[in-house]
C-alpha positions in Angstrom: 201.5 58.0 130.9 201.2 54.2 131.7 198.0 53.7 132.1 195.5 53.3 129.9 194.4 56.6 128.4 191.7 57.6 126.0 192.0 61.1 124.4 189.9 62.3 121.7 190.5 65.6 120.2 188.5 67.3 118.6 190.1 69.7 115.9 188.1 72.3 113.6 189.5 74.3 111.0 187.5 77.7 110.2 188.3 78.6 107.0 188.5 82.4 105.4 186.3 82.1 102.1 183.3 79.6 102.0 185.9 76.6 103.4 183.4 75.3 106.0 184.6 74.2 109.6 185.9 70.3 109.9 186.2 68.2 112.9 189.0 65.2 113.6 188.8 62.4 116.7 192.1 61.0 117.5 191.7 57.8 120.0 194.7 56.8 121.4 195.2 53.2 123.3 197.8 52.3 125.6 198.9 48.7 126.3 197.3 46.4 128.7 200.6 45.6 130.2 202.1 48.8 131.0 201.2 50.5 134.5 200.4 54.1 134.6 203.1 56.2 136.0 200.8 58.4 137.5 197.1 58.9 138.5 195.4 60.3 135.8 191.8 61.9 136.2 188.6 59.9 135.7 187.1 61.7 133.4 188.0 61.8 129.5 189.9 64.8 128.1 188.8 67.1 125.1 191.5 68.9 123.2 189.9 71.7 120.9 192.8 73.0 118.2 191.9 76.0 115.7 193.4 75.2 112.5 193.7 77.5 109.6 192.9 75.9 105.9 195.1 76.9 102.9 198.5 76.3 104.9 198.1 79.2 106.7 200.0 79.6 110.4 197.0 80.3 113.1 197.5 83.6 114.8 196.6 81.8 117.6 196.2 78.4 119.0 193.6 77.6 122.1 193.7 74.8 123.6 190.9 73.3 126.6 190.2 70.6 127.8 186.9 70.0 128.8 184.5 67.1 129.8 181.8 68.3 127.1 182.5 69.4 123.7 181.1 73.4 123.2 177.9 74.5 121.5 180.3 75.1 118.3 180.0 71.2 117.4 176.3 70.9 117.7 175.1 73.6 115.5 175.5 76.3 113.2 177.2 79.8 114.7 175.1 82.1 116.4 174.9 85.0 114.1 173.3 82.3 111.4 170.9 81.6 113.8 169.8 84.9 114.6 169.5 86.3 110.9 167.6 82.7 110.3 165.0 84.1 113.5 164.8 87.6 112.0 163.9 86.6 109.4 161.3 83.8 109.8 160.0 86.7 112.4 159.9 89.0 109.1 158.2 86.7 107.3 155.0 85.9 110.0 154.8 90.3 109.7 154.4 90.2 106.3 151.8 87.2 106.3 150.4 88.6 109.2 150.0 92.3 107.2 149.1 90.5 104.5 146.2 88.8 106.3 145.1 91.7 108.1 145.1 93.3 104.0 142.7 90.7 103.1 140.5 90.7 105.9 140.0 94.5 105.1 139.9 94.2 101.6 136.6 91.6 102.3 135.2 93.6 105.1 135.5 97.0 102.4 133.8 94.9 99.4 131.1 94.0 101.2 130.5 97.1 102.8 130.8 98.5 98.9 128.2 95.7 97.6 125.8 96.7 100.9 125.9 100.4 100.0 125.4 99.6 96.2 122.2 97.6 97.1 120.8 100.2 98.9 121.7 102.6 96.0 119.9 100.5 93.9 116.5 100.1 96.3 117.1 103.7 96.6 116.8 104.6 93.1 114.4 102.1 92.5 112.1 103.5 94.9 113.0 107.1 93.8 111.8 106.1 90.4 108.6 104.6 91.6 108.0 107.8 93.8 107.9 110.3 90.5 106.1 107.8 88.9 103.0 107.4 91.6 104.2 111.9 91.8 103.2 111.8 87.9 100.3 109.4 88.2 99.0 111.6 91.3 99.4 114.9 89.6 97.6 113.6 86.8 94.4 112.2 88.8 94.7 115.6 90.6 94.4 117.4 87.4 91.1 115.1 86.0 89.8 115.6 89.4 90.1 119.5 89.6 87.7 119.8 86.5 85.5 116.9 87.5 85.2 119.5 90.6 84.9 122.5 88.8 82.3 120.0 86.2 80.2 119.4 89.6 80.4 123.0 91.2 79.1 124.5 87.8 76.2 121.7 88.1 75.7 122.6 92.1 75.8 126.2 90.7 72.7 125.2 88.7 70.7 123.0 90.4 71.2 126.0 93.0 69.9 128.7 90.4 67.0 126.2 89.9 66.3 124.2 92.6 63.1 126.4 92.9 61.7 124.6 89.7 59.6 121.7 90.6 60.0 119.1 87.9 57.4 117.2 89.3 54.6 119.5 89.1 55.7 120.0 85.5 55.9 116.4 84.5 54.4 113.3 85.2 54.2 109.7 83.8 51.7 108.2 81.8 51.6 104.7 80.3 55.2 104.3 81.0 56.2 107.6 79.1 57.2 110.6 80.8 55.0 113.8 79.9 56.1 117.5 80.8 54.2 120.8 80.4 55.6 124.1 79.7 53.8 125.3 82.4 51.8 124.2 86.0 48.2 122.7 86.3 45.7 125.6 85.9 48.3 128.0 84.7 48.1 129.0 80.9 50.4 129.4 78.4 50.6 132.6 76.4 54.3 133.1 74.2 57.1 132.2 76.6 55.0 132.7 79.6 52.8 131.2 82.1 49.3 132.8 83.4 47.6 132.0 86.5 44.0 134.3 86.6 42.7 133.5 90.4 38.7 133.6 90.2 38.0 131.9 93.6 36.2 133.5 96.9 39.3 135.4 97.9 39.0 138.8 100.3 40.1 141.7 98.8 43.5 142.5 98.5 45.9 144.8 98.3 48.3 145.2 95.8 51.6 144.5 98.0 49.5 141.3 99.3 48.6 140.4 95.9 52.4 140.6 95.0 53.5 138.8 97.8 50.4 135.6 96.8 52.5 135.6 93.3 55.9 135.5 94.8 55.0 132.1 96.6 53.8 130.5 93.4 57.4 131.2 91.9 55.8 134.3 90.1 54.9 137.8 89.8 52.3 140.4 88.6 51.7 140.1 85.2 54.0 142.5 83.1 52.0 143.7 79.6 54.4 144.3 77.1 51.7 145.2 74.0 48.4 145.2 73.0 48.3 141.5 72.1 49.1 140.4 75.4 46.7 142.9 77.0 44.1 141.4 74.6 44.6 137.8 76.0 44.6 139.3 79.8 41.7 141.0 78.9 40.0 137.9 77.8 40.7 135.3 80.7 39.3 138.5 83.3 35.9 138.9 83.1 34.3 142.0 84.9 32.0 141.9 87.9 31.5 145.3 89.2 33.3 148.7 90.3 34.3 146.9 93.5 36.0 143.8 92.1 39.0 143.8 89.8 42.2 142.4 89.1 46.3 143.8 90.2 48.2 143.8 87.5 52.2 144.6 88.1 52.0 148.4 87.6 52.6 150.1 91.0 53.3 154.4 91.3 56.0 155.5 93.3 55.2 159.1 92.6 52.0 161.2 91.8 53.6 161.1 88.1 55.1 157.8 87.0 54.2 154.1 86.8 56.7 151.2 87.2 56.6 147.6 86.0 58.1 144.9 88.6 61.4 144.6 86.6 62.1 148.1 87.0 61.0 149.7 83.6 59.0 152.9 83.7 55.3 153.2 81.9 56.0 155.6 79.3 52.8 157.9 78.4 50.9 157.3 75.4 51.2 160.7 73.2 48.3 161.7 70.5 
Protein backbone atom coordinates (compact mmCIF):
# COMPACT_ATOMS: atom_id res chain seq x y z
CA UNK A 1 0.00 0.00 0.00
CA UNK A 2 1.39 3.48 -1.11
CA UNK A 3 -0.53 5.53 0.53
CA UNK A 4 -0.48 6.74 3.71
CA UNK A 5 -2.02 4.14 6.10
CA UNK A 6 -2.70 4.16 9.73
CA UNK A 7 -3.42 0.80 11.40
CA UNK A 8 -3.70 0.18 14.98
CA UNK A 9 -4.21 -3.21 16.28
CA UNK A 10 -5.36 -3.92 19.10
CA UNK A 11 -4.03 -7.32 20.56
CA UNK A 12 -5.26 -9.05 23.97
CA UNK A 13 -3.84 -11.98 25.45
CA UNK A 14 -6.43 -13.96 27.83
CA UNK A 15 -4.47 -15.85 29.98
CA UNK A 16 -5.42 -19.55 31.74
CA UNK A 17 -4.66 -18.90 35.54
CA UNK A 18 -5.09 -15.27 37.09
CA UNK A 19 -2.69 -13.87 33.92
CA UNK A 20 -5.08 -10.81 33.23
CA UNK A 21 -5.96 -9.73 29.56
CA UNK A 22 -3.29 -7.12 27.87
CA UNK A 23 -3.74 -4.79 25.00
CA UNK A 24 -0.90 -3.57 22.16
CA UNK A 25 -1.44 -0.51 19.46
CA UNK A 26 0.80 -0.78 16.60
CA UNK A 27 0.78 2.66 14.38
CA UNK A 28 2.24 2.24 11.29
CA UNK A 29 3.38 5.39 8.92
CA UNK A 30 3.97 5.39 5.37
CA UNK A 31 6.15 7.96 3.52
CA UNK A 32 4.93 11.24 2.32
CA UNK A 33 6.48 10.58 -1.06
CA UNK A 34 5.15 7.32 -1.98
CA UNK A 35 1.62 7.17 -3.86
CA UNK A 36 -0.80 4.59 -2.78
CA UNK A 37 -1.10 1.81 -5.19
CA UNK A 38 -4.60 1.55 -4.54
CA UNK A 39 -7.69 3.17 -2.88
CA UNK A 40 -7.80 2.30 0.47
CA UNK A 41 -11.09 2.88 2.57
CA UNK A 42 -11.58 6.03 4.65
CA UNK A 43 -12.09 4.80 7.70
CA UNK A 44 -9.25 3.35 10.07
CA UNK A 45 -8.87 -0.45 10.53
CA UNK A 46 -8.96 -2.46 13.88
CA UNK A 47 -7.15 -5.71 13.92
CA UNK A 48 -8.19 -7.76 17.21
CA UNK A 49 -5.52 -10.96 17.70
CA UNK A 50 -6.19 -13.59 20.67
CA UNK A 51 -2.90 -14.37 22.01
CA UNK A 52 -2.27 -17.07 24.43
CA UNK A 53 0.37 -16.24 27.51
CA UNK A 54 2.95 -18.85 28.65
CA UNK A 55 4.08 -19.58 24.88
CA UNK A 56 1.24 -21.48 24.25
CA UNK A 57 -0.12 -21.86 20.32
CA UNK A 58 -3.80 -20.32 20.22
CA UNK A 59 -6.35 -22.94 19.11
CA UNK A 60 -7.60 -20.31 17.27
CA UNK A 61 -6.89 -16.92 15.89
CA UNK A 62 -9.81 -14.30 14.96
CA UNK A 63 -9.22 -11.71 13.27
CA UNK A 64 -11.94 -8.33 12.50
CA UNK A 65 -11.59 -5.47 11.54
CA UNK A 66 -13.81 -3.00 12.73
CA UNK A 67 -14.36 0.83 12.92
CA UNK A 68 -14.98 0.58 16.93
CA UNK A 69 -13.11 -1.40 19.21
CA UNK A 70 -15.77 -4.13 21.14
CA UNK A 71 -17.22 -3.86 24.66
CA UNK A 72 -14.21 -6.34 25.74
CA UNK A 73 -11.78 -3.08 25.90
CA UNK A 74 -14.03 -0.96 27.86
CA UNK A 75 -14.84 -3.03 30.83
CA UNK A 76 -14.64 -5.97 32.82
CA UNK A 77 -16.35 -9.44 31.17
CA UNK A 78 -19.93 -9.89 31.53
CA UNK A 79 -20.15 -12.70 33.89
CA UNK A 80 -18.06 -10.29 36.51
CA UNK A 81 -20.61 -7.92 36.10
CA UNK A 82 -23.49 -9.92 36.65
CA UNK A 83 -22.15 -11.81 39.94
CA UNK A 84 -21.10 -7.97 40.97
CA UNK A 85 -25.29 -7.10 40.35
CA UNK A 86 -26.34 -10.25 42.24
CA UNK A 87 -24.75 -9.47 44.68
CA UNK A 88 -25.13 -5.80 45.46
CA UNK A 89 -28.93 -7.01 44.77
CA UNK A 90 -28.22 -9.51 47.77
CA UNK A 91 -26.98 -7.19 49.84
CA UNK A 92 -30.08 -4.33 49.56
CA UNK A 93 -32.41 -7.87 50.66
CA UNK A 94 -30.52 -8.40 53.53
CA UNK A 95 -30.49 -4.58 54.54
CA UNK A 96 -33.77 -4.38 53.47
CA UNK A 97 -34.79 -7.65 55.89
CA UNK A 98 -32.73 -6.31 58.21
CA UNK A 99 -34.64 -3.02 58.36
CA UNK A 100 -37.91 -4.49 58.08
CA UNK A 101 -36.29 -6.73 61.56
CA UNK A 102 -35.89 -3.57 63.31
CA UNK A 103 -38.86 -1.75 62.49
CA UNK A 104 -40.69 -4.92 64.11
CA UNK A 105 -38.50 -5.35 66.75
CA UNK A 106 -39.53 -1.39 67.80
CA UNK A 107 -43.06 -1.73 66.93
CA UNK A 108 -43.13 -5.26 69.32
CA UNK A 109 -41.19 -3.38 72.39
CA UNK A 110 -43.39 -0.84 72.42
CA UNK A 111 -46.33 -2.74 72.18
CA UNK A 112 -44.59 -4.94 75.16
CA UNK A 113 -43.81 -1.59 77.34
CA UNK A 114 -47.84 -0.42 76.44
CA UNK A 115 -49.21 -3.78 77.66
CA UNK A 116 -46.76 -3.72 80.83
CA UNK A 117 -48.13 -0.28 81.77
CA UNK A 118 -51.43 -1.20 81.70
CA UNK A 119 -50.49 -4.34 83.72
CA UNK A 120 -49.09 -2.17 86.11
CA UNK A 121 -52.44 0.41 86.34
CA UNK A 122 -54.12 -2.84 86.35
CA UNK A 123 -52.70 -4.24 89.31
CA UNK A 124 -52.43 -1.08 90.87
CA UNK A 125 -55.97 -0.47 90.67
CA UNK A 126 -56.67 -4.14 91.60
CA UNK A 127 -54.83 -3.46 94.79
CA UNK A 128 -56.74 -0.37 95.54
CA UNK A 129 -60.06 -2.19 94.81
CA UNK A 130 -59.50 -4.99 97.80
CA UNK A 131 -58.27 -2.34 99.77
CA UNK A 132 -61.51 0.13 99.51
CA UNK A 133 -63.34 -4.12 99.37
CA UNK A 134 -61.58 -4.43 102.97
CA UNK A 135 -62.18 -0.88 104.14
CA UNK A 136 -65.96 -1.32 102.93
CA UNK A 137 -66.47 -4.63 104.53
CA UNK A 138 -65.19 -3.31 107.54
CA UNK A 139 -67.57 -0.05 107.77
CA UNK A 140 -70.26 -2.68 106.80
CA UNK A 141 -69.51 -4.68 109.75
CA UNK A 142 -69.36 -1.40 112.49
CA UNK A 143 -72.44 -0.40 110.76
CA UNK A 144 -74.49 -3.71 111.08
CA UNK A 145 -74.17 -3.50 115.02
CA UNK A 146 -74.64 0.25 115.08
CA UNK A 147 -78.00 -1.03 113.34
CA UNK A 148 -78.72 -3.76 115.42
CA UNK A 149 -77.39 -0.98 118.66
CA UNK A 150 -80.31 1.37 117.22
CA UNK A 151 -83.16 -1.36 116.45
CA UNK A 152 -82.63 -2.66 120.15
CA UNK A 153 -83.04 1.21 121.19
CA UNK A 154 -86.19 1.61 118.66
CA UNK A 155 -87.28 -1.77 120.26
CA UNK A 156 -87.38 0.14 123.56
CA UNK A 157 -88.40 3.41 123.06
CA UNK A 158 -91.24 1.26 121.32
CA UNK A 159 -91.93 -0.85 124.55
CA UNK A 160 -92.06 2.51 126.33
CA UNK A 161 -93.02 5.14 124.39
CA UNK A 162 -96.28 5.03 126.45
CA UNK A 163 -94.19 6.47 129.49
CA UNK A 164 -94.50 10.19 129.58
CA UNK A 165 -91.21 11.55 130.91
CA UNK A 166 -92.58 14.72 131.17
CA UNK A 167 -95.38 14.16 133.43
CA UNK A 168 -92.86 12.43 135.63
CA UNK A 169 -90.23 15.09 135.69
CA UNK A 170 -89.92 18.56 135.55
CA UNK A 171 -87.28 21.33 136.14
CA UNK A 172 -86.69 23.35 138.94
CA UNK A 173 -84.05 26.00 139.60
CA UNK A 174 -82.12 24.66 136.75
CA UNK A 175 -82.12 21.02 138.07
CA UNK A 176 -84.12 18.36 136.65
CA UNK A 177 -86.55 16.64 139.32
CA UNK A 178 -88.42 13.18 138.56
CA UNK A 179 -91.09 11.38 140.59
CA UNK A 180 -91.54 7.76 140.83
CA UNK A 181 -94.92 8.31 140.10
CA UNK A 182 -97.67 11.03 138.39
CA UNK A 183 -99.20 14.20 140.15
CA UNK A 184 -102.03 12.92 142.50
CA UNK A 185 -101.04 9.40 142.21
CA UNK A 186 -99.41 7.75 145.36
CA UNK A 187 -96.74 5.68 145.96
CA UNK A 188 -97.10 2.51 147.86
CA UNK A 189 -93.86 -0.34 147.42
CA UNK A 190 -93.13 -0.45 143.69
CA UNK A 191 -96.47 0.90 142.68
CA UNK A 192 -98.48 3.79 141.95
CA UNK A 193 -102.18 4.59 143.33
CA UNK A 194 -104.64 6.80 141.93
CA UNK A 195 -108.06 6.78 144.41
CA UNK A 196 -110.76 8.95 142.22
CA UNK A 197 -113.08 10.91 144.86
CA UNK A 198 -114.57 13.37 142.40
CA UNK A 199 -118.48 13.77 141.28
CA UNK A 200 -118.26 10.81 138.89
CA UNK A 201 -121.64 8.68 137.80
CA UNK A 202 -121.62 5.41 138.78
CA UNK A 203 -119.87 2.92 136.97
CA UNK A 204 -119.58 -0.27 136.09
CA UNK A 205 -116.82 -2.36 136.55
CA UNK A 206 -115.85 -2.93 132.70
CA UNK A 207 -116.15 1.05 132.50
CA UNK A 208 -114.13 1.47 135.52
CA UNK A 209 -111.44 -0.79 133.91
CA UNK A 210 -111.52 0.75 130.70
CA UNK A 211 -111.08 4.80 132.91
CA UNK A 212 -107.67 2.89 134.26
CA UNK A 213 -106.58 1.60 130.98
CA UNK A 214 -106.32 5.25 129.59
CA UNK A 215 -104.33 6.44 132.49
CA UNK A 216 -101.63 3.71 131.55
CA UNK A 217 -103.12 1.54 134.43
CA UNK A 218 -105.35 -0.98 135.80
CA UNK A 219 -107.56 -2.11 138.81
CA UNK A 220 -105.70 -2.29 141.76
CA UNK A 221 -104.38 -5.88 142.34
CA UNK A 222 -104.12 -6.69 146.40
CA UNK A 223 -101.51 -8.98 146.99
CA UNK A 224 -101.71 -9.07 151.12
CA UNK A 225 -103.14 -7.62 154.00
CA UNK A 226 -100.68 -4.69 154.13
CA UNK A 227 -101.57 -3.45 150.85
CA UNK A 228 -105.27 -3.92 151.63
CA UNK A 229 -104.59 -1.91 154.75
CA UNK A 230 -103.29 1.13 152.80
CA UNK A 231 -106.37 0.78 150.13
CA UNK A 232 -108.46 0.60 152.90
CA UNK A 233 -107.08 3.82 154.23
CA UNK A 234 -107.02 6.26 151.15
CA UNK A 235 -111.17 4.88 150.58
CA UNK A 236 -113.29 6.31 152.95
CA UNK A 237 -116.96 4.91 153.11
CA UNK A 238 -120.08 6.83 152.16
CA UNK A 239 -123.01 4.58 152.07
CA UNK A 240 -124.35 1.15 150.68
CA UNK A 241 -124.70 2.83 147.25
CA UNK A 242 -121.26 4.18 146.77
CA UNK A 243 -118.06 2.13 146.70
CA UNK A 244 -114.95 1.52 145.01
CA UNK A 245 -114.01 -1.48 141.87
CA UNK A 246 -111.15 -3.03 142.73
CA UNK A 247 -109.55 -5.66 139.95
CA UNK A 248 -111.42 -8.74 141.14
CA UNK A 249 -113.96 -9.69 138.46
CA UNK A 250 -116.07 -13.52 138.46
CA UNK A 251 -116.19 -15.43 135.44
CA UNK A 252 -118.22 -18.14 137.11
CA UNK A 253 -120.80 -18.46 140.08
CA UNK A 254 -117.49 -20.03 141.88
CA UNK A 255 -114.15 -18.29 141.24
CA UNK A 256 -112.69 -14.84 141.35
CA UNK A 257 -109.83 -13.59 138.93
CA UNK A 258 -107.26 -10.83 139.39
CA UNK A 259 -106.50 -8.74 135.99
CA UNK A 260 -103.19 -10.61 135.44
CA UNK A 261 -104.88 -13.84 135.34
CA UNK A 262 -104.37 -15.38 138.79
CA UNK A 263 -107.25 -16.94 140.53
CA UNK A 264 -108.54 -15.76 144.28
CA UNK A 265 -107.89 -18.71 146.19
CA UNK A 266 -110.52 -19.19 149.28
CA UNK A 267 -109.45 -18.39 152.67
CA UNK A 268 -109.77 -21.90 154.75
CA UNK A 269 -110.44 -21.88 158.79
Amino acid sequence: VKCQLLICVLNFVLLQMEDEVSYSTVIFNRAANVEPEAPVRQAEDVVYSLVMSQGEAPSNICTETTGEPTAAANGPSTPYRRATICLGLLCLLLLAGLVAVCVFDIIQISKYSTLLALYTDESTAHQRLQAAKVSLERDNKELTEKRDQLNGALRFIIQFSRFPANAFCHLTDGEIHCEPCLKHWIQYGSSCYFFYTGDYNLQTWQKSREHCMKTEGDLAVIDNTEEQAFINQHTPYYNGYHGYWIGLSRTNEKQWVWPTGRVLEAETG
